[in-house]
C-alpha positions as CSV (number, residue, x, y, z in Angstrom):
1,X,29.4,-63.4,36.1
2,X,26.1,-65.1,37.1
3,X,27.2,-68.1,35.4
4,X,30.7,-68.3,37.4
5,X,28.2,-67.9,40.9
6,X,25.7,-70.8,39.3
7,X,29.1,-72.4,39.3
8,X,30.4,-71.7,42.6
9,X,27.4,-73.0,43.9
10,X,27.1,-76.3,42.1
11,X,30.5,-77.2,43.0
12,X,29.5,-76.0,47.0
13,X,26.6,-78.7,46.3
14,X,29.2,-80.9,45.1
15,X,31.1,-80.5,48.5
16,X,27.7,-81.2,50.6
17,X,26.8,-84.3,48.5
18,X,30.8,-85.5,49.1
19,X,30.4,-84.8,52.8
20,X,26.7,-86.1,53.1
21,X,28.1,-89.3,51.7
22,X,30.9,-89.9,53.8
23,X,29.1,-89.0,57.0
24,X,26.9,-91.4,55.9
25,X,29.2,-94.4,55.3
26,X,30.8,-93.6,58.8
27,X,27.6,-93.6,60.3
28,X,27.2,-97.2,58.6
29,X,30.4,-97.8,59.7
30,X,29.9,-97.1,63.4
31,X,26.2,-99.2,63.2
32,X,28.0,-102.2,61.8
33,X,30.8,-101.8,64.8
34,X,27.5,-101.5,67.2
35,X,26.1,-105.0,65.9
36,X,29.5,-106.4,66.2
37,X,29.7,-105.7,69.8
38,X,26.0,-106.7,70.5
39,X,26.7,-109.8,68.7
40,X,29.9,-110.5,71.2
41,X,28.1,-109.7,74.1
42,X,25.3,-112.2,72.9
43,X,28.3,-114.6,71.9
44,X,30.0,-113.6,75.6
45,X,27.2,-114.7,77.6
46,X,26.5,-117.9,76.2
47,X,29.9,-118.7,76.2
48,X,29.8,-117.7,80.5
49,X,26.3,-120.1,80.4
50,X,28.1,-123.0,78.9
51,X,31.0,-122.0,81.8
52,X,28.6,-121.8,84.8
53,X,27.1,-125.8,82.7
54,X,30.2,-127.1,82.5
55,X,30.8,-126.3,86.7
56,X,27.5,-127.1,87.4
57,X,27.9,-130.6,86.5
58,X,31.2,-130.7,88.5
59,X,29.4,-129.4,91.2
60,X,29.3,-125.7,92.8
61,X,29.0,-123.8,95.1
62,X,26.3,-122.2,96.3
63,X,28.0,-118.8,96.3
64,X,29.7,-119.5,93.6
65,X,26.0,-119.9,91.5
66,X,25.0,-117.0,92.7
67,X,28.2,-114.8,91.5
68,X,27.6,-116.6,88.3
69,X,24.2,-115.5,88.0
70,X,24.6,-112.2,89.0
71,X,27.1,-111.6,86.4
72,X,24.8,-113.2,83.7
73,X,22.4,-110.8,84.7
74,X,24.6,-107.8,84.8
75,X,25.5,-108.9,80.7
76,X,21.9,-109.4,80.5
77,X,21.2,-106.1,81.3
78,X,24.3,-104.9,79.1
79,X,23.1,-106.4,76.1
80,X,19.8,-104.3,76.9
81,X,21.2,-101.1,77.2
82,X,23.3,-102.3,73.9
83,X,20.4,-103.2,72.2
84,X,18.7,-99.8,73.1
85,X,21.6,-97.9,72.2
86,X,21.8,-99.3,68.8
87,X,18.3,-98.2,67.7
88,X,19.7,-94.6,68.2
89,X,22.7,-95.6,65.5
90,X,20.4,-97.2,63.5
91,X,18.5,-93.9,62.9
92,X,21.7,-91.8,62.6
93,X,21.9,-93.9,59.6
94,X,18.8,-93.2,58.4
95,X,19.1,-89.4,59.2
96,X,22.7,-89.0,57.0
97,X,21.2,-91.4,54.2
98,X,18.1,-88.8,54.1
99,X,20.9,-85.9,54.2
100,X,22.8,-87.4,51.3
101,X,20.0,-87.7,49.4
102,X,18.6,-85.0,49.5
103,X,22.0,-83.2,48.6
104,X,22.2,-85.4,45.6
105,X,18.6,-83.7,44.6
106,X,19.5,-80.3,45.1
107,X,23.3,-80.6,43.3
108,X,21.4,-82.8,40.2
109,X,19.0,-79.7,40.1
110,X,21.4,-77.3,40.0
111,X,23.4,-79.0,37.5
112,X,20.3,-79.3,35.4
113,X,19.8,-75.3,36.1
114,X,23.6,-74.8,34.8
115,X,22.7,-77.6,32.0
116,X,20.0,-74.9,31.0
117,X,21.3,-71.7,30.8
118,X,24.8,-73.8,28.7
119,X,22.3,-74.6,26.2
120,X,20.7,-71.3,26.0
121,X,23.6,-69.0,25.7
122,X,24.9,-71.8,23.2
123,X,21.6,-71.2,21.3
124,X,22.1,-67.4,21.5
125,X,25.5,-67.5,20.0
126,X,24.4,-69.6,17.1
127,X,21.9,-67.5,16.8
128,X,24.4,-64.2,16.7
129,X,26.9,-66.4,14.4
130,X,23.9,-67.2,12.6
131,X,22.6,-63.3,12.1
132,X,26.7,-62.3,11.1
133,X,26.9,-64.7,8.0
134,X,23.8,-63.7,6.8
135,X,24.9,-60.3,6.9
136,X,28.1,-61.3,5.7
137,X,26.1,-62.9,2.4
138,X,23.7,-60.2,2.1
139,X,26.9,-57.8,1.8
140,X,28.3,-60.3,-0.4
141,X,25.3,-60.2,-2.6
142,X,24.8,-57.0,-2.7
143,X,28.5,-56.4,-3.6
144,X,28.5,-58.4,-6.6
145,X,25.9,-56.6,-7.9
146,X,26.8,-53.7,-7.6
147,X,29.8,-54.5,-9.4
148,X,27.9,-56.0,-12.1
């Protein structure tokens, strides 16, 4: 009976490692997506600079250079607020990586703990097996001689 709740709880550490890891690999997941937008915003904006260039050699407005740089400033300040919001992802990662490890730990140790007592109650029945034959040949001795 202790064994089967030794067992019950390994496999519930199996689940938490299973779920540690995959809460992990989505928070990867959602870092990567976080990077990928930063990396189009960063693309975005010097694809608008190379725009408001490319106009400014044509000629422009005056108004018009000022809607341009206030929209440049506006991504500026979105590629901030990017930027800030991805060190937050960055240490969900770490957070679910430290989870998942640490569920690894305490499922390997438990396994080890099952490991254990397998061994042991493997030992104690060789013993037993072990006392019964040399019963067994003791009464087998003994009955030959008697019959002698």
């Amino acid at each position: 009976m202790a064994r089967d709740a030794l067992q019950l709880v390994y496999q519930q550490r199996e689940k938490q490692v299973e779920k540690a890891q995959q809460a992990y690999q989505k928070a990867q997941q959602a870092l990567f997506e976080q990077r990928n937008q930063l990396q189009n915003l960063h693309q975005y904006r010097r694809q608008y600079s190379n725009q408001l260039s490319e106009k400014g050699a044509q000629g422009v407005s005056i108004a018009d250079l000022g809607k341009y740089q206030q929209f440049i400033v506006q991504i500026d300040q979105g590629v901030t607020q990017h930027q800030q919001g991805l060190i937050k992802f960055e240490y969900d990662v770490q957070a679910h990586k430290k989870m998942w490890i640490e569920a690894q730990v305490n499922c390997k140790a438990m396994g080890m703990l099952l490991e254990k007592k397998a061994k042991k109650r493997i030992a104690l029945e060789n013993k037993k097996e072990q006392q019964l034959l040399d019963e067994f040949t003791i009464f087998q001795h003994f009955q030959k001689q008697s019959g002698l």
